[in-house]
C-alpha positions, 0 to 999 in steps of 0.5 A, spaced: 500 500 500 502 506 497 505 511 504 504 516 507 496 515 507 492 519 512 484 518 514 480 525 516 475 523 522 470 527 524 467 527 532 461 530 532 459 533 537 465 531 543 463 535 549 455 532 549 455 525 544 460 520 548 456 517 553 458 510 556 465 511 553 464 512 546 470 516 545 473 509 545 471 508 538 475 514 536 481 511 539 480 504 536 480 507 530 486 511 531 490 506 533 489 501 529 490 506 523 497 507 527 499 500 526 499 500 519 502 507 519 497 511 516 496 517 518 489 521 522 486 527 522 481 529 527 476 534 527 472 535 533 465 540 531 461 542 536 455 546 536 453 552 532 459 550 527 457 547 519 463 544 516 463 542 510 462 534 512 464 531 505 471 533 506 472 528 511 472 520 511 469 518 516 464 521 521 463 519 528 456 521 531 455 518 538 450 516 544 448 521 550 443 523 555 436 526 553 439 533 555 444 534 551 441 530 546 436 535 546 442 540 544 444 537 540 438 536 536 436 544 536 443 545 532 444 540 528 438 542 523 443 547 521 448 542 520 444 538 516 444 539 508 451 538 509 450 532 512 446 529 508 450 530 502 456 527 506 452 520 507 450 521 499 456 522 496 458 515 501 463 518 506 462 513 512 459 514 519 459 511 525 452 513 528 451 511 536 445 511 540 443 519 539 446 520 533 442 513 530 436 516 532 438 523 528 440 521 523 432 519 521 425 523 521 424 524 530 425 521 537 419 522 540 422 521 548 417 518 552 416 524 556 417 530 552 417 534 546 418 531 539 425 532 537 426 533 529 431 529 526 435 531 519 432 525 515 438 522 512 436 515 513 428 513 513 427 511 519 423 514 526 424 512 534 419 512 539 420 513 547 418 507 550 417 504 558 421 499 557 429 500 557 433 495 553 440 494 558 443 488 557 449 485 553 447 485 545 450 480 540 448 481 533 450 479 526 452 482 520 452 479 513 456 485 509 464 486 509 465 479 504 461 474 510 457 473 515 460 475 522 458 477 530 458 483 533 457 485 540 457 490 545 451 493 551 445 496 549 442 502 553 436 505 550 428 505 552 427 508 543 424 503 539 426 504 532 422 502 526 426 502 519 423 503 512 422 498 508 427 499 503 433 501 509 437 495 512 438 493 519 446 493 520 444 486 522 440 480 526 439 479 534 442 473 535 442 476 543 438 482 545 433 487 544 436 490 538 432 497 535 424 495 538 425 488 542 420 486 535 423 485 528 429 482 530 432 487 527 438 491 530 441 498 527 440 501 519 445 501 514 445 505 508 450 506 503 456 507 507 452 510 514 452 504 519 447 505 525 447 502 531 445 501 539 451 498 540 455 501 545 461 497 549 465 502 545 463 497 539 469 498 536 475 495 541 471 487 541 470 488 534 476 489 530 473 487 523 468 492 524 474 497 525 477 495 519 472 495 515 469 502 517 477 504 516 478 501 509 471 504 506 474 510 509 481 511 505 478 508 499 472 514 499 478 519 499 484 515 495 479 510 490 480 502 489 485 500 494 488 493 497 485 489 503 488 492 510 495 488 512 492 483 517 493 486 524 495 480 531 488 481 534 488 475 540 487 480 545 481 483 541 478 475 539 479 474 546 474 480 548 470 479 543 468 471 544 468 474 552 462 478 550 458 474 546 458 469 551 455 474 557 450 476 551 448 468 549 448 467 557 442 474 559 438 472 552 432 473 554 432 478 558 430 485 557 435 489 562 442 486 566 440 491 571 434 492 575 432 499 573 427 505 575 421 504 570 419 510 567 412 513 570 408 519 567 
C-alpha cells in the first residue's frame, strides 16, 4: 500500500455525544490506523459550527443523555444539508445511540417534546417504558461474510426502519432497535447505525477495519485489503462478550432499573 496515507475523522459533537465511553471508538480507530502507519486527522465540531462534512472520511456521531441530546438536536438542523450530502456522496459514519436516532425523521422521548431529526436515513424512534440494558450480540452479513458483533445496549427508543433501509444486522442476543423485528441498527450506503455501545469498536476489530478501509478508499479510490493486524487480545474480548450476551438472552435489562412513570 502506497505511504504516507492519512484518514480525516470527524467527532461530532465531543463535549455532549460520548456517553458510556464512546470516545473509545475514536481511539480504536486511531490506533489501529497507527499500526499500519497511516496517518489521522481529527476534527472535533461542536455546536453552532457547519463544516463542510464531505471533506472528511469518516464521521463519528455518538450516544448521550436526553439533555444534551436535546442540544444537540436544536443545532444540528443547521448542520444538516451538509450532512446529508456527506452520507450521499458515501463518506462513512459511525452513528451511536443519539446520533442513530438523528440521523432519521424524530425521537419522540417518552416524556417530552418531539425532537426533529435531519432525515438522512428513513427511519423514526419512539420513547418507550421499557429500557433495553443488557449485553447485545448481533450479526452482520456485509464486509465479504457473515460475522458477530457485540457490545451493551442502553436505550428505552424503539426504532422502526423503512422498508427499503437495512438493519446493520440480526439479534442473535438482545433487544436490538424495538425488542420486535429482530432487527438491530440501519445501514445505508456507507452510514452504519447502531445501539451498540461497549465502545463497539475495541471487541470488534473487523468492524474497525472495515469502517477504516471504506474510509481511505472514499478519499484515495480502489485500494488493497488492510495488512492483517495480531488481534488475540481483541478475539479474546470479543468471544468474552458474546458469551455474557448468549448467557442474559432473554432478558430485557442486566440491571434492575427505575421504570419510567408519567
Amino acid at each position: 500500500m502506497p505511504k504516507p496515507w492519512t484518514l480525516r475523522i470527524c467527532h461530532l459533537y465531543p463535549s455532549l455525544l460520548g456517553v458510556a465511553g464512546d470516545r473509545g471508538n475514536l481511539i480504536a480507530i486511531q490506533q489501529r490506523c497507527a499500526w499500519r502507519d497511516i496517518g489521522t486527522e481529527v476534527t472535533e465540531v461542536g455546536v453552532e459550527t457547519v463544516p463542510d462534512f464531505s471533506a472528511f472520511d469518516l464521521i463519528l456521531f455518538h450516544g448521550g443523555q436526553d439533555k444534551e441530546m436535546d442540544v444537540a438536536a436544536k443545532d444540528v438542523g443547521d448542520k444538516a444539508e451538509s450532512l446529508r450530502q456527506a452520507v450521499e456522496t458515501d463518506v462513512v459514519m459511525l452513528a451511536v445511540c443519539a446520533g442513530y436516532q438523528l440521523l432519521g425523521h424524530y425521537y419522540q422521548p417518552f416524556i417530552g417534546p418531539r425532537l426533529a431529526g435531519i432525515e438522512a436515513l428513513d427511519l423514526y424512534t419512539v420513547g418507550g417504558a421499557r429500557r433495553f440494558m443488557n449485553h447485545i450480540a448481533i450479526e452482520c452479513d456485509f464486509a465479504g461474510g457473515t460475522r458477530s458483533l457485540v457490545g451493551f445496549e442502553n436505550h428505552s427508543g424503539q426504532t422502526r426502519l423503512g422498508p427499503e433501509l437495512q438493519p446493520l444486522g440480526r439479534v442473535i442476543a438482545g433487544g436490538g432497535n424495538n425488542g420486535e423485528d429482530g432487527a438491530e441498527g440501519a445501514r445505508y450506503r456507507q452510514v452504519y447505525a447502531t445501539y451498540l455501545h461497549g465502545p463497539v469498536l475495541p471487541k470488534n476489530p473487523w468492524f474497525t477495519d472495515h469502517l477504516i478501509w471504506q474510509g481511505l478508499r472514499h478519499r484515495y479510490g480502489e485500494i488493497e485489503p488492510l495488512s492483517p493486524l495480531p488481534d488475540g487480545a481483541e478475539e479474546r474480548a470479543h468471544e468474552a462478550a458474546l458469551k455474557l450476551a448468549l448467557r442474559m438472552k432473554g432478558k430485557t435489562t442486566a440491571l434492575e432499573p427505575t421504570p419510567w412513570r408519567r
